[in-house]
PDB file of the backbone (N, CA, C, O) and the ligand in Angstrom, with CONECT records:
HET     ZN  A 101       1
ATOM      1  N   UNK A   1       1.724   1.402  20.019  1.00  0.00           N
ATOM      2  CA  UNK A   1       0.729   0.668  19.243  1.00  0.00           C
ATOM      3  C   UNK A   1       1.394   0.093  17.993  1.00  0.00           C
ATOM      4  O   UNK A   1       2.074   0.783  17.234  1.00  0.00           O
ATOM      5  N   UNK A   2       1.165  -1.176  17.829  1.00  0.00           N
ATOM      6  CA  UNK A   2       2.053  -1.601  16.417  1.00  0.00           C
ATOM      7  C   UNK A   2       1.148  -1.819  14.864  1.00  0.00           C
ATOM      8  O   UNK A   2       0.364  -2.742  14.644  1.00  0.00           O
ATOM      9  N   UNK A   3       1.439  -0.918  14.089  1.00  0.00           N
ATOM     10  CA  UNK A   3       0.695  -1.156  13.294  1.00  0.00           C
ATOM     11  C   UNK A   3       1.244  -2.239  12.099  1.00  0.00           C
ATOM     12  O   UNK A   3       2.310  -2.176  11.487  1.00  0.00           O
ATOM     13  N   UNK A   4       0.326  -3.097  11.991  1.00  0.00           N
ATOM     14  CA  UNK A   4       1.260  -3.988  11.081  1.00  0.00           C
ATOM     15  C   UNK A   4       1.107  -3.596   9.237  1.00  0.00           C
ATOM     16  O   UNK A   4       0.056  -3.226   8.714  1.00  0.00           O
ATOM     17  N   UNK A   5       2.196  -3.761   8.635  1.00  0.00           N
ATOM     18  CA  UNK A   5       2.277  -3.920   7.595  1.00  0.00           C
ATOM     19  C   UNK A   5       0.987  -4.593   6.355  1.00  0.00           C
ATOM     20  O   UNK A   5       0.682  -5.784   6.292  1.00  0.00           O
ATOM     21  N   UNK A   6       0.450  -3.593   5.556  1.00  0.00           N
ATOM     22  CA  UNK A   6      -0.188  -4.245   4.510  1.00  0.00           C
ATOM     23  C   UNK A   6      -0.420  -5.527   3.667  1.00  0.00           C
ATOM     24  O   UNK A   6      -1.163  -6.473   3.404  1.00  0.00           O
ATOM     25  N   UNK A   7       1.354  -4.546   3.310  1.00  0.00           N
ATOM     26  CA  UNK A   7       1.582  -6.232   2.502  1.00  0.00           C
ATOM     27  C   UNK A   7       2.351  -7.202   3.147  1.00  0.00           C
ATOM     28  O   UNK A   7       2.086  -8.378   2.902  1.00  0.00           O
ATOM     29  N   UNK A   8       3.461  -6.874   4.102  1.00  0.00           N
ATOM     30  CA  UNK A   8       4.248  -8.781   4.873  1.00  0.00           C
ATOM     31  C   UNK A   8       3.427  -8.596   6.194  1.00  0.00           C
ATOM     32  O   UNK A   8       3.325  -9.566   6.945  1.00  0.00           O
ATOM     33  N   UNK A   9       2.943  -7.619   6.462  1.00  0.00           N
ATOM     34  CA  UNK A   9       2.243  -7.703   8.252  1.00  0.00           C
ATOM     35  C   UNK A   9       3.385  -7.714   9.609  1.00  0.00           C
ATOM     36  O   UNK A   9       3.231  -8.023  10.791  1.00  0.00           O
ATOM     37  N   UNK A  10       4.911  -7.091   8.613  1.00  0.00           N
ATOM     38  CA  UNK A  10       5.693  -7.100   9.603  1.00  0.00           C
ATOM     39  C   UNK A  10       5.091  -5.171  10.461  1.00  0.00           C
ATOM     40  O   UNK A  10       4.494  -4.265   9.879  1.00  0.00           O
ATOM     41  N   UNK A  11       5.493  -5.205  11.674  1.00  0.00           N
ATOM     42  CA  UNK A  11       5.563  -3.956  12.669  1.00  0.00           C
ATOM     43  C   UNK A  11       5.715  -2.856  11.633  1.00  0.00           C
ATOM     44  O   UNK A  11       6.870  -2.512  11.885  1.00  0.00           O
ATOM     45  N   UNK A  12       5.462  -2.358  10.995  1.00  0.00           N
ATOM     46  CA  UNK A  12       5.854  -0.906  10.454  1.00  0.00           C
ATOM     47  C   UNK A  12       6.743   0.186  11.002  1.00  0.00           C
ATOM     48  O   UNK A  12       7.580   0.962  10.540  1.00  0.00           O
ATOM     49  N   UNK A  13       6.175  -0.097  12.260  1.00  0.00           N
ATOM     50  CA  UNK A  13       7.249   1.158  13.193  1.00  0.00           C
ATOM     51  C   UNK A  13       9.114   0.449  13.153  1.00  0.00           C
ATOM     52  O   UNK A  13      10.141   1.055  13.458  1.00  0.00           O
ATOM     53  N   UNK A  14       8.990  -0.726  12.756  1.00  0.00           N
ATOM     54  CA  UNK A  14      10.615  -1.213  12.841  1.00  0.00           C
ATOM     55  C   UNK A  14      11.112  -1.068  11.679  1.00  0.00           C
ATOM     56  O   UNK A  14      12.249  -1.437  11.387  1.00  0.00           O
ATOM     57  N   UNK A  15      10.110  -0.377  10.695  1.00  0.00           N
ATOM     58  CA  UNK A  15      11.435   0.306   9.408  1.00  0.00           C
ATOM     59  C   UNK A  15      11.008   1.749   9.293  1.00  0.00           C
ATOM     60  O   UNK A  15      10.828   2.525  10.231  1.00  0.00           O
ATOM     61  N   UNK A  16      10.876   1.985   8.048  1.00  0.00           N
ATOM     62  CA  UNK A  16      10.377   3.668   7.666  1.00  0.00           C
ATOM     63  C   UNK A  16       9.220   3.570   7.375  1.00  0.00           C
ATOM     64  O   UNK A  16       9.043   3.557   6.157  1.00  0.00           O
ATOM     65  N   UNK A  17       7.979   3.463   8.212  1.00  0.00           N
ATOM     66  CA  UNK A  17       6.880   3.503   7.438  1.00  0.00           C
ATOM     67  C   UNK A  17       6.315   4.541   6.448  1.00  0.00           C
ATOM     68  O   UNK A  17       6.718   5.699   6.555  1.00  0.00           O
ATOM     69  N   UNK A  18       5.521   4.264   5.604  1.00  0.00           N
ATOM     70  CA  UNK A  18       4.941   4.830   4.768  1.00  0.00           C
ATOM     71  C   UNK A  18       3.358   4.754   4.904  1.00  0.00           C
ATOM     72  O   UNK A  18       2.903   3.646   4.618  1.00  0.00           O
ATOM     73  N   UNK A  19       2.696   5.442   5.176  1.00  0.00           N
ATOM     74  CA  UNK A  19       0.951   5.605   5.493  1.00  0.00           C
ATOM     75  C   UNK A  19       0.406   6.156   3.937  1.00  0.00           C
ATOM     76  O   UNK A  19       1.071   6.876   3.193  1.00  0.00           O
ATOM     77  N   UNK A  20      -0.431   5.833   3.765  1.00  0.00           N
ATOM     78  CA  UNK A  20      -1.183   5.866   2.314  1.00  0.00           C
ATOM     79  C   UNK A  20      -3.142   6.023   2.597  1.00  0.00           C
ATOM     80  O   UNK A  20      -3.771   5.297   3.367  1.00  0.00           O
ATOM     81  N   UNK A  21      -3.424   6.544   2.202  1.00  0.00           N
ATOM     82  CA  UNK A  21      -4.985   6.179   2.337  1.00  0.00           C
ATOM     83  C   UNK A  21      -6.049   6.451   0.865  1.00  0.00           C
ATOM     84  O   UNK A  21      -6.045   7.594   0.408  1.00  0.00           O
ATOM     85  N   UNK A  22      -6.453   5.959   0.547  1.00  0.00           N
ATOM     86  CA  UNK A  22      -7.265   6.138  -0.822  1.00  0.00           C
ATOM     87  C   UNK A  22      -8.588   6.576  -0.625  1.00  0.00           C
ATOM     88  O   UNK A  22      -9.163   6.306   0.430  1.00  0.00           O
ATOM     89  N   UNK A  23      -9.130   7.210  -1.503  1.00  0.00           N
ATOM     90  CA  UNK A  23     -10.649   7.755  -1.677  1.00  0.00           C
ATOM     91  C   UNK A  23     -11.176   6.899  -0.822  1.00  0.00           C
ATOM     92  O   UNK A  23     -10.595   5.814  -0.836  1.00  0.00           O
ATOM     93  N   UNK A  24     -12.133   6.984  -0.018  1.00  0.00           N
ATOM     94  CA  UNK A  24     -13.080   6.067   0.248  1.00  0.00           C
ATOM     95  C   UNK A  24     -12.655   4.995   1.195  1.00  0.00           C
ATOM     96  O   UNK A  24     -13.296   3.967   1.412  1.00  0.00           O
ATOM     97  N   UNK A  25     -11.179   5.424   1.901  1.00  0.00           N
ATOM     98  CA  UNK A  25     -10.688   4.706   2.759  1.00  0.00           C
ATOM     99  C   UNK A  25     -11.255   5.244   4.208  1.00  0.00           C
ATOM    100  O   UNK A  25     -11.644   6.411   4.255  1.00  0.00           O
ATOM    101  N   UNK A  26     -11.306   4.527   5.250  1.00  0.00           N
ATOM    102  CA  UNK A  26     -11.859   5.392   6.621  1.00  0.00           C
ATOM    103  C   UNK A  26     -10.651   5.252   7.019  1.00  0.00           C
ATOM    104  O   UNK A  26     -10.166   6.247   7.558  1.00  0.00           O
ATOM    105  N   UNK A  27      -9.808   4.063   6.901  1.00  0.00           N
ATOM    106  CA  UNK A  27      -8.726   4.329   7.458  1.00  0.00           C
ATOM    107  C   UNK A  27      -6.729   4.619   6.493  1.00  0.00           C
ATOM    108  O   UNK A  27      -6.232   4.524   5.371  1.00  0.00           O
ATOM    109  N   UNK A  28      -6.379   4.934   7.703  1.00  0.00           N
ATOM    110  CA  UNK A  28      -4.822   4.716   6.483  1.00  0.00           C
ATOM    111  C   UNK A  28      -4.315   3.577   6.772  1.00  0.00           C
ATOM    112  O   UNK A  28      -4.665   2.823   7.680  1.00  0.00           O
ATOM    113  N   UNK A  29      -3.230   3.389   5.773  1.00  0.00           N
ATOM    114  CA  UNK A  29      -3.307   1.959   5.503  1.00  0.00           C
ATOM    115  C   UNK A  29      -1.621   2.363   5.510  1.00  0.00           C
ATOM    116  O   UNK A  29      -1.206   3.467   5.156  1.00  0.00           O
ATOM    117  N   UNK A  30      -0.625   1.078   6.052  1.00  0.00           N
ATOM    118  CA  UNK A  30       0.828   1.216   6.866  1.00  0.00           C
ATOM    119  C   UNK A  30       1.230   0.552   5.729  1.00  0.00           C
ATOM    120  O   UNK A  30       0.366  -0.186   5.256  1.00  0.00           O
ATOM    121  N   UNK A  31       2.283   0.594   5.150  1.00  0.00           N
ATOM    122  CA  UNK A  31       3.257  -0.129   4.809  1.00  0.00           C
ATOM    123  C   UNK A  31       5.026   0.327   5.574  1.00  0.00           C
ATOM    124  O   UNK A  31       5.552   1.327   6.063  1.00  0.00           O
ATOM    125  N   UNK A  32       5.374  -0.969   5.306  1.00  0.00           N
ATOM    126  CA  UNK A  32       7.001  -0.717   5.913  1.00  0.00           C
ATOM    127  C   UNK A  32       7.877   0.542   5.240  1.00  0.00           C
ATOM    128  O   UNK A  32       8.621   1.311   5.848  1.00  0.00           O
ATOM    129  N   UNK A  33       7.710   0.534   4.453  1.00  0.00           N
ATOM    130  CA  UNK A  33       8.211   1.350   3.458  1.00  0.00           C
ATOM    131  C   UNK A  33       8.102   1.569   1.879  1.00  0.00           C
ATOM    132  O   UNK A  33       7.236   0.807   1.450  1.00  0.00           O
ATOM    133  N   UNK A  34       8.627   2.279   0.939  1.00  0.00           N
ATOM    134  CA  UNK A  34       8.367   2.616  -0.092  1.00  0.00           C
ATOM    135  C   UNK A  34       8.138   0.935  -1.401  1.00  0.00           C
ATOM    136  O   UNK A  34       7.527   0.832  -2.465  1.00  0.00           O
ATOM    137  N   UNK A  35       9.088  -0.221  -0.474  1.00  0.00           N
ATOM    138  CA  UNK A  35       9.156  -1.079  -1.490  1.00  0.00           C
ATOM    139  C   UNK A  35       7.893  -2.161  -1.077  1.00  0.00           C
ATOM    140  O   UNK A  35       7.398  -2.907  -1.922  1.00  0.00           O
ATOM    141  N   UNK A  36       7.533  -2.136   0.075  1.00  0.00           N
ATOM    142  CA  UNK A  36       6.528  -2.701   0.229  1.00  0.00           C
ATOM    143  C   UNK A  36       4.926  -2.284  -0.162  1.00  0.00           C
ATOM    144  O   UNK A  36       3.873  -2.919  -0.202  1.00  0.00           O
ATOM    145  N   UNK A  37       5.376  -0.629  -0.475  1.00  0.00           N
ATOM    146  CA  UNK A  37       4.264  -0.008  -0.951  1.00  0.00           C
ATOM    147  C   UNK A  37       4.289  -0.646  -2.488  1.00  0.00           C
ATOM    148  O   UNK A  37       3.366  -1.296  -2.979  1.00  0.00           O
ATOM    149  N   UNK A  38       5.242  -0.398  -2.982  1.00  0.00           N
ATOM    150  CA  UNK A  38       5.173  -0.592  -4.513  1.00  0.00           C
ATOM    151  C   UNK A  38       4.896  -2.240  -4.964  1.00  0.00           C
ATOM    152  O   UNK A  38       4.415  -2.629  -6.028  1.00  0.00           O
ATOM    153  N   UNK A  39       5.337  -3.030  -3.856  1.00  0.00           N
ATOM    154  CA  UNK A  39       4.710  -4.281  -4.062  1.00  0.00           C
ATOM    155  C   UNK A  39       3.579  -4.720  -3.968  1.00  0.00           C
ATOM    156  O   UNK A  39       3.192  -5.770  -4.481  1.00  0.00           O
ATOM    157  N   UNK A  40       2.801  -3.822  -3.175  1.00  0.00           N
ATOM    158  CA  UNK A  40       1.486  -3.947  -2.786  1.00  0.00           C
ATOM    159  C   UNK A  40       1.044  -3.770  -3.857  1.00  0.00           C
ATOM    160  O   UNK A  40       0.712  -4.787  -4.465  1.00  0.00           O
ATOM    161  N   UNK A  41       0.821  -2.233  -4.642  1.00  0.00           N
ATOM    162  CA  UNK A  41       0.514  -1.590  -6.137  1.00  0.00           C
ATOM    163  C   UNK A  41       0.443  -2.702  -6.956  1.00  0.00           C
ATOM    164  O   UNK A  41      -0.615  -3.234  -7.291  1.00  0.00           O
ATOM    165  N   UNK A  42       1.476  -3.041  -7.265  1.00  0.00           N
ATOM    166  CA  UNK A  42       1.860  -4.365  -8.177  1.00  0.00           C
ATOM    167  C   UNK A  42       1.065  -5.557  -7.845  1.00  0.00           C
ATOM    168  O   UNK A  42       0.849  -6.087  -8.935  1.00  0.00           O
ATOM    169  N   UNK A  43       0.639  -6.101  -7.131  1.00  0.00           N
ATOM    170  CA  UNK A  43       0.178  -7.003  -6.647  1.00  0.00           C
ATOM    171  C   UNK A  43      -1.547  -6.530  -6.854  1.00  0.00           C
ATOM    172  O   UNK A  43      -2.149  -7.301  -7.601  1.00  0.00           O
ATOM    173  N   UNK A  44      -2.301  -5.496  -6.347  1.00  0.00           N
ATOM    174  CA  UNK A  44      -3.515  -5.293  -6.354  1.00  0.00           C
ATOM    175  C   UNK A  44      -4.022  -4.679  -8.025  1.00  0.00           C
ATOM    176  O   UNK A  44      -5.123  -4.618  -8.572  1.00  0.00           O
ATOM    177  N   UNK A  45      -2.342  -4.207  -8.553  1.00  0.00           N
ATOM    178  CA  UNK A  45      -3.068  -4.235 -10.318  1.00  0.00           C
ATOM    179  C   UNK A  45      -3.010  -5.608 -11.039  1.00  0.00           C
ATOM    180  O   UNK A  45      -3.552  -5.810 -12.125  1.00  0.00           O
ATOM    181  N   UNK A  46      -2.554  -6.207 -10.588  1.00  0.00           N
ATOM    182  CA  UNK A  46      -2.321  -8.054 -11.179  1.00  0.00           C
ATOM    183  C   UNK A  46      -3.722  -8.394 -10.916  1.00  0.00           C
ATOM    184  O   UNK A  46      -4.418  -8.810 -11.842  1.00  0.00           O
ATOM    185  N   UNK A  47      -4.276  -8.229  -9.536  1.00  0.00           N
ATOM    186  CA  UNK A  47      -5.491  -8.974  -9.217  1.00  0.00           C
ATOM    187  C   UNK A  47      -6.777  -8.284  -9.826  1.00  0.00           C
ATOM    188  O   UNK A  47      -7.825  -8.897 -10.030  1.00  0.00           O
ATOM    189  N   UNK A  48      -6.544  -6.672 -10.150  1.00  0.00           N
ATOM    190  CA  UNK A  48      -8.010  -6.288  -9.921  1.00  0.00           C
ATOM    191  C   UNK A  48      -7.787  -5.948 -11.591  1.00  0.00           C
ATOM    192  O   UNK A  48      -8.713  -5.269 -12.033  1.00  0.00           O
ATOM    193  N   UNK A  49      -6.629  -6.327 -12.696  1.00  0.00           N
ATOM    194  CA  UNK A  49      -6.833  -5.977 -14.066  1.00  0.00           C
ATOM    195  C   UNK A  49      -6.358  -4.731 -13.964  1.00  0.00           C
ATOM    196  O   UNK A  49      -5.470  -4.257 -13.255  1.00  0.00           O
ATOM    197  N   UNK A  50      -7.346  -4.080 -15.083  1.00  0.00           N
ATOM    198  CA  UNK A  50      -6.757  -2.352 -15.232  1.00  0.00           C
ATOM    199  C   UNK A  50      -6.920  -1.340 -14.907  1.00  0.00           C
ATOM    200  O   UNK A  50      -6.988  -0.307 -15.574  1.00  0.00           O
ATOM    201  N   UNK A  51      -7.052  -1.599 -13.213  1.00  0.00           N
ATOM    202  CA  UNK A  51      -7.232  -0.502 -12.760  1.00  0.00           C
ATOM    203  C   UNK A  51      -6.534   0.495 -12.341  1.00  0.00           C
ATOM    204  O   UNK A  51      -6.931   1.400 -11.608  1.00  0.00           O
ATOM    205  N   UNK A  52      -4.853   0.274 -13.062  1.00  0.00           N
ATOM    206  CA  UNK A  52      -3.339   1.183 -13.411  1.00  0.00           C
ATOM    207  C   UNK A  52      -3.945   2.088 -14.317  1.00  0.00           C
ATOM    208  O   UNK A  52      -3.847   3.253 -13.931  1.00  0.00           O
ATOM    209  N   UNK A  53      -4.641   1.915 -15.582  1.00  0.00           N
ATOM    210  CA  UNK A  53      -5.295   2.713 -16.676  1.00  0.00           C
ATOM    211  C   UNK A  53      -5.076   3.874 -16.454  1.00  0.00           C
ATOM    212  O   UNK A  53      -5.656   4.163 -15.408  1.00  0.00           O
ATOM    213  N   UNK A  54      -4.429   4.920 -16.957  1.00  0.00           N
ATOM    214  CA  UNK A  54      -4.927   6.346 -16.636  1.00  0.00           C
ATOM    215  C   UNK A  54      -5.244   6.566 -18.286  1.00  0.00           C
ATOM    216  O   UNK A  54      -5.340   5.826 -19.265  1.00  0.00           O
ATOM    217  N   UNK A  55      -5.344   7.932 -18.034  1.00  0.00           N
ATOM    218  CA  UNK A  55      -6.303   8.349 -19.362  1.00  0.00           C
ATOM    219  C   UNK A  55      -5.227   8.860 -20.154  1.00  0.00           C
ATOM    220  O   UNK A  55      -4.397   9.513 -19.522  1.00  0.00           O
ATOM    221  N   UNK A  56      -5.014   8.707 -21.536  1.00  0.00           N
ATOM    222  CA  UNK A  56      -3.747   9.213 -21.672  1.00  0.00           C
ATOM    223  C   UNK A  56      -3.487  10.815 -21.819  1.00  0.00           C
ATOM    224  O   UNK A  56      -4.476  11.371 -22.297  1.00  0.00           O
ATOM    225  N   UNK A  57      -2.710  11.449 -21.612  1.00  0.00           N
ATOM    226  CA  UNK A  57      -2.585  13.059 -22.139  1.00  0.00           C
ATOM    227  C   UNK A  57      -2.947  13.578 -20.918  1.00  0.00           C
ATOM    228  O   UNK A  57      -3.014  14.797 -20.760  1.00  0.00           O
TER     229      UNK A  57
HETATM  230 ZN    ZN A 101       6.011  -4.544   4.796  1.00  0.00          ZN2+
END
């Protein structure tokens, strides 16, 4: 079964994937690996503002 990539939508299974799933996710969600994860991050705090915020302390 090929699951495609989040963020390029390349095959996941043809590098190291990385599976992730968030609160309120039904499903998990593939990335290729660690740098496509972190691009994703980067990309969905650009769009959605501050939702990086943590609380400090
Ligand atoms: Zn990817």
């Amino acid at each position: 079964m090929a699951t495609p990539c989040v963020y390029c939508d390349s095959r996941v299974e043809r590098h190291d994937p990385v599976y992730v799933r968030d609160a309120g996710d039904d499903e998990e969600r593939a990335f290729c690996n660690y740098t496509c994860l972190a691009a994703h991050i980067d990309e969905a705090a650009l769009t959605t503002g501050a939702c990086c915020e943590w609380p400090p302390g």
